[in-house]
VOROKOL-847115 format. One record per atom (N, C-alpha, C): residue number from 1; residue in one letter; atom name; x, y negated, z negated. Coordinates in pm, 1 decimal. Layout:
N
nr:rest:atom:px:py:pz
NUM:A:CA:X:Y:Z
...
END
This chain:
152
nr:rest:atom:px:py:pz
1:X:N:30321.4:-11000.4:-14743.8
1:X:CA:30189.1:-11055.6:-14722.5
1:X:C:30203.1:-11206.7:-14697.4
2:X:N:30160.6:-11260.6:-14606.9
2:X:CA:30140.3:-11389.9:-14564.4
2:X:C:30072.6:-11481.8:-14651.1
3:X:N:30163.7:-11602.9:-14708.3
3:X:CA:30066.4:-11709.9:-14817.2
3:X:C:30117.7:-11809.9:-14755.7
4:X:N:30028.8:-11905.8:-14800.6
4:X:CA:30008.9:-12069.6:-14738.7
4:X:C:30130.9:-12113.5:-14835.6
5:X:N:30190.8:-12047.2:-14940.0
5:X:CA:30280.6:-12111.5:-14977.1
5:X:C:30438.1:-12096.8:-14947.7
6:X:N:30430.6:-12017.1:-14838.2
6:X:CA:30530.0:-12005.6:-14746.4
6:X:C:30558.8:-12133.8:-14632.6
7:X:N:30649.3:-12196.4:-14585.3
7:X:CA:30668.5:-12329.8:-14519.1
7:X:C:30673.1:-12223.6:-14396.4
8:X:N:30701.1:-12092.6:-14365.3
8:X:CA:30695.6:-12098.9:-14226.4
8:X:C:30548.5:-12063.3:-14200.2
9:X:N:30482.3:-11998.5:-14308.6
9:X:CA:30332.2:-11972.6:-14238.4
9:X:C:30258.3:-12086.8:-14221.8
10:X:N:30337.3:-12197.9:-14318.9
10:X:CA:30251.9:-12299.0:-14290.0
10:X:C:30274.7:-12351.7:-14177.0
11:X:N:30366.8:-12375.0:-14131.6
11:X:CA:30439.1:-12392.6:-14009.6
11:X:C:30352.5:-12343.6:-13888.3
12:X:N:30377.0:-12214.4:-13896.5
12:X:CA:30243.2:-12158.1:-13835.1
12:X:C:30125.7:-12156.2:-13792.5
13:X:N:30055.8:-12163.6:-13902.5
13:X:CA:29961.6:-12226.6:-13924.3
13:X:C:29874.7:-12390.9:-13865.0
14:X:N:29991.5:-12416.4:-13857.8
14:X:CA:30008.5:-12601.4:-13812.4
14:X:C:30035.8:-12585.5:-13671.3
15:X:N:30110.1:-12478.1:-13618.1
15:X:CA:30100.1:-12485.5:-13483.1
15:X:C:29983.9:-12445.2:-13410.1
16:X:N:29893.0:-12329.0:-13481.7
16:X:CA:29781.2:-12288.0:-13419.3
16:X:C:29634.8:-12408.4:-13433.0
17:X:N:29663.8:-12489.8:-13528.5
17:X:CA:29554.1:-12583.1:-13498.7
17:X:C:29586.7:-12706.2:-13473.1
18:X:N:29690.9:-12719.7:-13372.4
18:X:CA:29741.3:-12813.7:-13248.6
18:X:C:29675.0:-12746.5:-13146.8
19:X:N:29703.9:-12556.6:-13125.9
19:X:CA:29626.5:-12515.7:-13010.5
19:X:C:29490.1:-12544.4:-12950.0
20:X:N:29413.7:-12603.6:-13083.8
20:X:CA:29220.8:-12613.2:-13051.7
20:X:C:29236.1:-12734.8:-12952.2
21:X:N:29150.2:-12745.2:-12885.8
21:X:CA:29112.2:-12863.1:-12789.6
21:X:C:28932.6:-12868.7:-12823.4
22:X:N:28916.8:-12964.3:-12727.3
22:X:CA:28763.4:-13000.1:-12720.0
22:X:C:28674.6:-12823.7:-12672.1
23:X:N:28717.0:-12798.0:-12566.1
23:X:CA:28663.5:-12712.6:-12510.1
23:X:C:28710.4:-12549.8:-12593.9
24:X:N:28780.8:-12506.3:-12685.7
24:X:CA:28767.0:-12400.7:-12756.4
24:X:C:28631.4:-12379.9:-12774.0
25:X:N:28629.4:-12241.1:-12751.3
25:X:CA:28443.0:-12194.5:-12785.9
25:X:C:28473.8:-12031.5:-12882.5
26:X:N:28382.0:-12061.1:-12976.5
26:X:CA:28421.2:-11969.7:-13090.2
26:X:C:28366.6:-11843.5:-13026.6
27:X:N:28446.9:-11737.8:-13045.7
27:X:CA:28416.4:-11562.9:-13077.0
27:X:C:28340.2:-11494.7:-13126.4
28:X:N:28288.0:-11584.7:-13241.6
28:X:CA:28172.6:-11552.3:-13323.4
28:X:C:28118.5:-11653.2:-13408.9
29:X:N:28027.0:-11643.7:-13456.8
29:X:CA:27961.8:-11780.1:-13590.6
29:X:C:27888.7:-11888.8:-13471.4
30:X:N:27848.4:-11979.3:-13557.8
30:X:CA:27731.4:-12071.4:-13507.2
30:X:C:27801.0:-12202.2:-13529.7
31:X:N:27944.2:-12235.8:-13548.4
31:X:CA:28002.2:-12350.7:-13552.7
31:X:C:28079.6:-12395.2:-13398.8
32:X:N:28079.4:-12524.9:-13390.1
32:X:CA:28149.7:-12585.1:-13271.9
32:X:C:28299.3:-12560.2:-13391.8
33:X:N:28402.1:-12632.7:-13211.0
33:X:CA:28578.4:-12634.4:-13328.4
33:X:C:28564.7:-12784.3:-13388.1
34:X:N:28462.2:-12821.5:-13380.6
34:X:CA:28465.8:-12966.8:-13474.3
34:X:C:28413.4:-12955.1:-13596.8
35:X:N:28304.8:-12829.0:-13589.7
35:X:CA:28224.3:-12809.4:-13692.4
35:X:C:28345.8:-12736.0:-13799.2
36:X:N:28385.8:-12642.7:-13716.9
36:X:CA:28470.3:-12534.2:-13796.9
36:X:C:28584.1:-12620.1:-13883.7
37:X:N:28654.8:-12708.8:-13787.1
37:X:CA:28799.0:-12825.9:-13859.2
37:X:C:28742.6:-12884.6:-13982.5
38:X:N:28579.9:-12937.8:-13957.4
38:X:CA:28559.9:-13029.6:-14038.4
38:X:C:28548.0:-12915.2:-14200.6
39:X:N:28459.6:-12828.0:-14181.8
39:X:CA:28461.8:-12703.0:-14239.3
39:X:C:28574.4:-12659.5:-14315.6
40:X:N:28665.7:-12665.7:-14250.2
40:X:CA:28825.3:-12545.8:-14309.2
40:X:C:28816.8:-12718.3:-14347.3
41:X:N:28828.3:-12843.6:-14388.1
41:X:CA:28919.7:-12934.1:-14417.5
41:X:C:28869.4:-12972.7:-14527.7
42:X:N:28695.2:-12967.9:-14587.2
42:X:CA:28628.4:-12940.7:-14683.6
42:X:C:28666.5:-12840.7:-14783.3
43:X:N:28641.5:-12744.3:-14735.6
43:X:CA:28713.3:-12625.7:-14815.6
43:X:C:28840.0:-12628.5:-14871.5
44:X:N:28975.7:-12703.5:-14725.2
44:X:CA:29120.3:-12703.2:-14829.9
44:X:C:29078.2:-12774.9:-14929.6
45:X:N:29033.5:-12941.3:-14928.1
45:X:CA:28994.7:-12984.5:-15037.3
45:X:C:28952.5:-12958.9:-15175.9
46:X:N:28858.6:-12870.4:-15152.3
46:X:CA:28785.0:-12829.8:-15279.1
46:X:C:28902.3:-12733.5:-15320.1
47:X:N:29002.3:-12637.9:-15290.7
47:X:CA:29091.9:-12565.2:-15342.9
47:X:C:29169.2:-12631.5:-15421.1
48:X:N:29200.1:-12746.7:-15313.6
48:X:CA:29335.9:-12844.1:-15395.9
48:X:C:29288.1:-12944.0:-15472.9
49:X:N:29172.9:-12928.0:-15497.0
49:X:CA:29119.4:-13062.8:-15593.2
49:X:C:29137.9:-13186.2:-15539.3
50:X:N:29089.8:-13204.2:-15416.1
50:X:CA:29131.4:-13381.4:-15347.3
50:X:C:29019.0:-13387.8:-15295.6
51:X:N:28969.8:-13537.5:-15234.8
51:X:CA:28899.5:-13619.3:-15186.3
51:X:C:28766.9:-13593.3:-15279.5
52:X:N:28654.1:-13567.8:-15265.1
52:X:CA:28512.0:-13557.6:-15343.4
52:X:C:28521.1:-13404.9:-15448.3
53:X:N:28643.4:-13339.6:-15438.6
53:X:CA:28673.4:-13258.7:-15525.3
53:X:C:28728.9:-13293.6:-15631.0
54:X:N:28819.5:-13465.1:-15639.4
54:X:CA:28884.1:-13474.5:-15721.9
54:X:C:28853.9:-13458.8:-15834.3
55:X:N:28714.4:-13418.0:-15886.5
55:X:CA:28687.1:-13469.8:-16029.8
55:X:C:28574.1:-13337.8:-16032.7
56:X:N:28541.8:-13258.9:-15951.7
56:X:CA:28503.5:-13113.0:-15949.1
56:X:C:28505.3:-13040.3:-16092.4
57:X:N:28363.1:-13012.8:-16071.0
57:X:CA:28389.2:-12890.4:-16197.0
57:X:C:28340.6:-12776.9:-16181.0
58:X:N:28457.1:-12675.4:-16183.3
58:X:CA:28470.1:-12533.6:-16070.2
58:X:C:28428.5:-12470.2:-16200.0
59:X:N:28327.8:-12341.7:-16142.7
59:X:CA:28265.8:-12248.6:-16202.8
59:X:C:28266.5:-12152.5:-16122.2
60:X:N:28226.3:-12010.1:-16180.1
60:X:CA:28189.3:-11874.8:-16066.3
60:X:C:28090.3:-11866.8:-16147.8
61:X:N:27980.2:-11820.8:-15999.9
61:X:CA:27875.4:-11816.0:-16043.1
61:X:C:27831.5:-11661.2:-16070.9
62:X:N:27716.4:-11617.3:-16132.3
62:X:CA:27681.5:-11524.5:-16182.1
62:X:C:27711.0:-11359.3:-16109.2
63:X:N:27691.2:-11366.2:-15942.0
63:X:CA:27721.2:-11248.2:-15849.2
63:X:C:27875.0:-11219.5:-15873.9
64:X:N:27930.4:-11352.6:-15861.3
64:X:CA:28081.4:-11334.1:-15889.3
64:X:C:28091.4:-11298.6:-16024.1
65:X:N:28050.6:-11322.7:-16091.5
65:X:CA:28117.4:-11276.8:-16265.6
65:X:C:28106.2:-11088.1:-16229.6
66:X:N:27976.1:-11048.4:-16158.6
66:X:CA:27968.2:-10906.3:-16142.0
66:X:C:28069.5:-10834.0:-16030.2
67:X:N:28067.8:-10921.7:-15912.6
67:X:CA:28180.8:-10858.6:-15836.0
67:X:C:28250.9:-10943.3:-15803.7
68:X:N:28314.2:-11009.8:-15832.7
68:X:CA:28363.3:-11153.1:-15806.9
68:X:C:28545.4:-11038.1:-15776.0
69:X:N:28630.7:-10971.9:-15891.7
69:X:CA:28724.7:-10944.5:-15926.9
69:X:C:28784.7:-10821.2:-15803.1
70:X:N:28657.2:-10748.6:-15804.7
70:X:CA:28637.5:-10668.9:-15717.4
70:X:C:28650.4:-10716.2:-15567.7
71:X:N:28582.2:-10767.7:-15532.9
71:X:CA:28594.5:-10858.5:-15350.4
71:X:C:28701.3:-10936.5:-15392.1
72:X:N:28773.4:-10968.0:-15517.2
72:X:CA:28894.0:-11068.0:-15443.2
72:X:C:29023.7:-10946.0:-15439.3
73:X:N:29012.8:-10821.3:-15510.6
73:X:CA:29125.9:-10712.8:-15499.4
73:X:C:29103.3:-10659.6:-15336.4
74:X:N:29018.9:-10656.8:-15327.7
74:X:CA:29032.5:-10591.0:-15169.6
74:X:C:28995.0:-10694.4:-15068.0
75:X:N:29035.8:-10828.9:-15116.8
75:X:CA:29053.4:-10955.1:-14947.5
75:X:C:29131.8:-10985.2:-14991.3
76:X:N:29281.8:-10962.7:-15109.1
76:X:CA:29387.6:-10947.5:-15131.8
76:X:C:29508.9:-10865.1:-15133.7
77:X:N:29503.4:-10766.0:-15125.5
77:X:CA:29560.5:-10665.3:-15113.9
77:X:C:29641.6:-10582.3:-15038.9
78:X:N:29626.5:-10623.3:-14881.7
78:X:CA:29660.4:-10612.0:-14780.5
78:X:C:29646.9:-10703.4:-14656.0
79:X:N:29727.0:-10688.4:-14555.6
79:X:CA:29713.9:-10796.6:-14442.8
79:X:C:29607.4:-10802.0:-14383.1
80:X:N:29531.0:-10709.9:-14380.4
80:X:CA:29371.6:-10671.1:-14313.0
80:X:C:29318.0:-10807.6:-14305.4
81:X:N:29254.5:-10873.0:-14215.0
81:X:CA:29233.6:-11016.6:-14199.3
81:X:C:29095.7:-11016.0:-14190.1
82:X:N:29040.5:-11142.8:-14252.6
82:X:CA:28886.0:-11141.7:-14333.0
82:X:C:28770.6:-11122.8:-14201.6
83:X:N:28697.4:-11023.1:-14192.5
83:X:CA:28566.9:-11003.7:-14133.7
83:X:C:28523.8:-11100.6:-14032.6
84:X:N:28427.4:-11084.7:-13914.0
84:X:CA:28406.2:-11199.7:-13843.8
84:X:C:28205.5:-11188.2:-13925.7
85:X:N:28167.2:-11345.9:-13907.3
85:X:CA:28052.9:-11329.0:-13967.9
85:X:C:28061.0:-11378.2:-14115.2
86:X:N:28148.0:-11392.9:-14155.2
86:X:CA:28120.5:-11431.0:-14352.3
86:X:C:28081.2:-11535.7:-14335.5
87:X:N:27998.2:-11549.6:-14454.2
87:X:CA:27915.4:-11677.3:-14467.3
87:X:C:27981.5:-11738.7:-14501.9
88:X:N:27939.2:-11907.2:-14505.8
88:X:CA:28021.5:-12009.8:-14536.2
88:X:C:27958.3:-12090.4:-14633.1
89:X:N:27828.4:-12012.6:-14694.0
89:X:CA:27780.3:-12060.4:-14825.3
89:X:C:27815.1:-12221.3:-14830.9
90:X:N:27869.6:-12293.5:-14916.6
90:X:CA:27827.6:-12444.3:-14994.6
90:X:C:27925.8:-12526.8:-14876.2
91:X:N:27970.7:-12490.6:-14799.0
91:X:CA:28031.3:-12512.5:-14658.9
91:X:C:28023.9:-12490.3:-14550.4
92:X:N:27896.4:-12517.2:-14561.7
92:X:CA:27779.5:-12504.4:-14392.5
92:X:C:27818.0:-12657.8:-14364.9
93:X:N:27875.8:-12666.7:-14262.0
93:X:CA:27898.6:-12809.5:-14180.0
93:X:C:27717.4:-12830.2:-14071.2
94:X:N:27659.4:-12909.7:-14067.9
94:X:CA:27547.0:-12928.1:-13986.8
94:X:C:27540.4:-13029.9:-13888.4
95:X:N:27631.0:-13132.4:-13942.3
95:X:CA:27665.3:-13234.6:-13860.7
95:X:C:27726.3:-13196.2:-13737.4
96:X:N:27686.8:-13210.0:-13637.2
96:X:CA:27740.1:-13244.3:-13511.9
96:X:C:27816.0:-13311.7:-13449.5
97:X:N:27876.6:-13361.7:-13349.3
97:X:CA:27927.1:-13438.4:-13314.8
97:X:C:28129.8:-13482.6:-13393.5
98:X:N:28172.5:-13566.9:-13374.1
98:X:CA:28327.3:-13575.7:-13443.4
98:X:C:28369.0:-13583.5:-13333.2
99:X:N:28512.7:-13627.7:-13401.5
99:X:CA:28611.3:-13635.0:-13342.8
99:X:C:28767.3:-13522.9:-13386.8
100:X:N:28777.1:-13418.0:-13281.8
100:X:CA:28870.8:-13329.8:-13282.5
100:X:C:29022.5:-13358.9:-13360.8
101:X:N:29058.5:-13451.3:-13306.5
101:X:CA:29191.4:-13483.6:-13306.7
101:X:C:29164.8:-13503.8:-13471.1
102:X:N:29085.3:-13663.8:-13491.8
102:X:CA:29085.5:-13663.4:-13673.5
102:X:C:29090.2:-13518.0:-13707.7
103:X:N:29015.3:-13475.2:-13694.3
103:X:CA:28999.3:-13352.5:-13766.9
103:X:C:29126.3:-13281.3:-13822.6
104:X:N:29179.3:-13262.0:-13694.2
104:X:CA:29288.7:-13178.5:-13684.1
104:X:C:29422.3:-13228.4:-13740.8
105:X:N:29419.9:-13355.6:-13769.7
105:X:CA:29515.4:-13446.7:-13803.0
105:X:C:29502.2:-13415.8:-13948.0
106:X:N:29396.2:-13425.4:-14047.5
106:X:CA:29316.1:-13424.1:-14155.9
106:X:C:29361.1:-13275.7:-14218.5
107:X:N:29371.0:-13149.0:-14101.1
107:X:CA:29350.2:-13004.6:-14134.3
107:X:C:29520.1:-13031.3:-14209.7
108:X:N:29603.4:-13050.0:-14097.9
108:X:CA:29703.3:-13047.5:-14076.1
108:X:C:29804.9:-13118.5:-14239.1
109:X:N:29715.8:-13222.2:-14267.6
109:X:CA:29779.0:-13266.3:-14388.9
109:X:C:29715.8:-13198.1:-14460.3
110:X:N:29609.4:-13123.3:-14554.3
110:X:CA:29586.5:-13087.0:-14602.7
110:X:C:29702.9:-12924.7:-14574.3
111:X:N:29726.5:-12883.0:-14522.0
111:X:CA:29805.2:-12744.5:-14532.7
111:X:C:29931.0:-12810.8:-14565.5
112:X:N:29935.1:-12917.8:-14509.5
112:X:CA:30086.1:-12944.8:-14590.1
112:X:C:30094.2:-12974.3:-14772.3
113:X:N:29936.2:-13004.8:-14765.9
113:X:CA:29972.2:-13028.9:-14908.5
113:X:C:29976.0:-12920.2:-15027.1
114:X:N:29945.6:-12725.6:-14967.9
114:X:CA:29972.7:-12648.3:-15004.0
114:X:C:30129.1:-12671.7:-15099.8
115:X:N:30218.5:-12735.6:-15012.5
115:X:CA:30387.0:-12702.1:-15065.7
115:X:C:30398.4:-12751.1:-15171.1
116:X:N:30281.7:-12865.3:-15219.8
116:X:CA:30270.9:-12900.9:-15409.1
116:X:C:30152.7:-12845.7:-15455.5
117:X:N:30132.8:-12754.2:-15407.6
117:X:CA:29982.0:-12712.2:-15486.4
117:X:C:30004.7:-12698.2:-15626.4
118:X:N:29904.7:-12820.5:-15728.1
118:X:CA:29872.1:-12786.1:-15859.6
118:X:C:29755.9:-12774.5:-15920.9
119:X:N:29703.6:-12754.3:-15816.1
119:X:CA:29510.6:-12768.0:-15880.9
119:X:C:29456.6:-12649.5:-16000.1
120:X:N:29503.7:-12640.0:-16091.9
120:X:CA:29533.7:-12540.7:-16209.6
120:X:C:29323.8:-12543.4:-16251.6
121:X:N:29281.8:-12626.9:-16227.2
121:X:CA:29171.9:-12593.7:-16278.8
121:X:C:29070.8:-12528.7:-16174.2
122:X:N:29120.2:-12477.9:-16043.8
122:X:CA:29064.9:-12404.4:-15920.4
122:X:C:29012.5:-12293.7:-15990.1
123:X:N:28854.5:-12278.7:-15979.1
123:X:CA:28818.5:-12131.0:-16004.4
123:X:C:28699.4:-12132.7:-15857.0
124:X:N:28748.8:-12013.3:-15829.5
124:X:CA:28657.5:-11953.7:-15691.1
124:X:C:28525.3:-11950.8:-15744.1
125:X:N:28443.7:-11999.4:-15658.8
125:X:CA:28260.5:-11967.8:-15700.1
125:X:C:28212.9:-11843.7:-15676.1
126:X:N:28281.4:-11716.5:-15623.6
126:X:CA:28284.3:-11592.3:-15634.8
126:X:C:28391.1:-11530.9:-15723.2
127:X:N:28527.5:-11594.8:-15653.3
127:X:CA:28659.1:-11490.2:-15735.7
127:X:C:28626.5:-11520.8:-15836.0
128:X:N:28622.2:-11641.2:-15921.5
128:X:CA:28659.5:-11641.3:-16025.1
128:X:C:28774.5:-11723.2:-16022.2
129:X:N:28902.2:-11694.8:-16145.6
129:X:CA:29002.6:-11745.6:-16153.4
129:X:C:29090.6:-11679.0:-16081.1
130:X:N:29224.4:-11742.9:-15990.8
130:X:CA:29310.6:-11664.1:-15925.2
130:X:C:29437.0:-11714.9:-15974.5
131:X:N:29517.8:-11577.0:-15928.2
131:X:CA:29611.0:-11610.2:-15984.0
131:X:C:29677.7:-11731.6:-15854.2
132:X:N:29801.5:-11754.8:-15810.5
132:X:CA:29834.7:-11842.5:-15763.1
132:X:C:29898.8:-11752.4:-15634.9
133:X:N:29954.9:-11656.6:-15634.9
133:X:CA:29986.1:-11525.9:-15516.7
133:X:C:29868.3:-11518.2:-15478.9
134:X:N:29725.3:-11505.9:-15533.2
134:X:CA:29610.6:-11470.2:-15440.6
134:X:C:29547.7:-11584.3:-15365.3
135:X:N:29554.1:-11682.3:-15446.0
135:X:CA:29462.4:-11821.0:-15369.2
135:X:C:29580.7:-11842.6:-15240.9
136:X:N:29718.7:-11806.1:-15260.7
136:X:CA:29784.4:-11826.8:-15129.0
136:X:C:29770.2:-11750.9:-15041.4
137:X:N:29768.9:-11594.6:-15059.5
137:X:CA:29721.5:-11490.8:-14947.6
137:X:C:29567.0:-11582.8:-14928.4
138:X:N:29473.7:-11516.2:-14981.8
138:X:CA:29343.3:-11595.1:-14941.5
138:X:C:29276.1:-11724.4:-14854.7
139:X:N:29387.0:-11841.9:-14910.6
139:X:CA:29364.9:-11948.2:-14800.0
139:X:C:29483.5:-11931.9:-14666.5
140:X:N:29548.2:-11829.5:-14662.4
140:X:CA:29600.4:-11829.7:-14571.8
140:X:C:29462.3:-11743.0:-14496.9
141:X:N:29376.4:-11654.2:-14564.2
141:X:CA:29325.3:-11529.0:-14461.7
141:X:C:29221.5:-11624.9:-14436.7
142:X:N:29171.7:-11721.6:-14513.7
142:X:CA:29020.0:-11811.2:-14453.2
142:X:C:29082.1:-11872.3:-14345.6
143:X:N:29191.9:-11933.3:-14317.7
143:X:CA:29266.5:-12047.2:-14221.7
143:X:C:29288.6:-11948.3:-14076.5
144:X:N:29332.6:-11846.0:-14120.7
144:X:CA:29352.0:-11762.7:-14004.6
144:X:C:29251.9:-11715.5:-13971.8
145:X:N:29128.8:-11657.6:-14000.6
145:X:CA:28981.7:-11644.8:-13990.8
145:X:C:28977.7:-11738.8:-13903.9
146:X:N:28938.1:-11872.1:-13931.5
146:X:CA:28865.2:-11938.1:-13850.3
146:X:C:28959.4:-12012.4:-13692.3
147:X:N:29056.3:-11974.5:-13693.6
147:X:CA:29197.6:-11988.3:-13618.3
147:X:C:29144.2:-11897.4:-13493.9
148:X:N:29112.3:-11776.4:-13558.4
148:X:CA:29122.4:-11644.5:-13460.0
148:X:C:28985.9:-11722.6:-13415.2
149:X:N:28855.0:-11706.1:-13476.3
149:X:CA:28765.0:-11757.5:-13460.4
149:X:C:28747.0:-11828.7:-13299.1
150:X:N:28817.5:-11931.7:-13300.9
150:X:CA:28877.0:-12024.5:-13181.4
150:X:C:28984.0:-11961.1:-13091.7
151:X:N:29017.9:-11849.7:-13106.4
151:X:CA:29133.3:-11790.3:-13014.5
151:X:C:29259.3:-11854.2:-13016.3
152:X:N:29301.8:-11952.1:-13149.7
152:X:CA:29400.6:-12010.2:-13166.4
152:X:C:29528.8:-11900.5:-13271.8
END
């Protein structure tokens, strides 16, 4: 199974969002690829506890305490790659406009900073707590989600 804490998926990974340009037009969802970068670069954040996450205080909220364990065994479990359409809940980008390249420059260090991941106090606002094999399958399947997303 593919995890972000692998150097070649990250590798990988790093090559497909060199592929986005200005003109990528998404497959599905209501985000531009500026919206989406800025999006996936928010999100690594809040995983790894950096920039306006640094001082975060992660909870799961109540739907998740009921199925929280459940939806993370079966978007873990196999390579099956995450749905087109999932919401992006507390990571709705609205802003318009950016600049690509930052972005992508921004994405790009943040996946590198997977290879020290210690953010021990990460709890998913659905999963719950993960173990450290799942938050790596997982942010590998959100990264590749929105990758495919762009045809990257």
């Amino acid at each position: 199974m593919k995890t972000v804490f692998d150097q070649k998926v990250r590798d990988e990974l790093l090559s497909r969002i060199q592929e986005l340009h200005e003109n990528s037009k998404a497959q599905w969802g209501k985000m531009d690829v500026v919206q989406m970068a800025r999006h996936c670069n928010k999100w690594n954040n809040w995983v790894l506890g950096k920039g306006s996450y640094s001082n975060h205080v992660y909870k799961q909220g109540l739907l998740g305490k009921i199925f929280g364990k459940m939806a993370l065994r079966s978007n873990t479990k196999n390579e099956k790659p995450m749905g087109k359409n999932m919401p992006a809940g507390a990571f709705v980008i609205k802003e318009t406009g950016g600049n690509l390249e930052t972005e992508k420059a921004q994405w790009a260090q943040l996946v590198g900073a997977y290879a020290h991941h210690s953010n021990d106090r990460f709890i998913h606002d659905f999963f719950g707590k993960m173990t450290r094999e799942q938050i790596g399958i997982f942010v590998y399947k959100h990264l590749d989600h929105h990758l495919r997303q762009f045809s990257a």
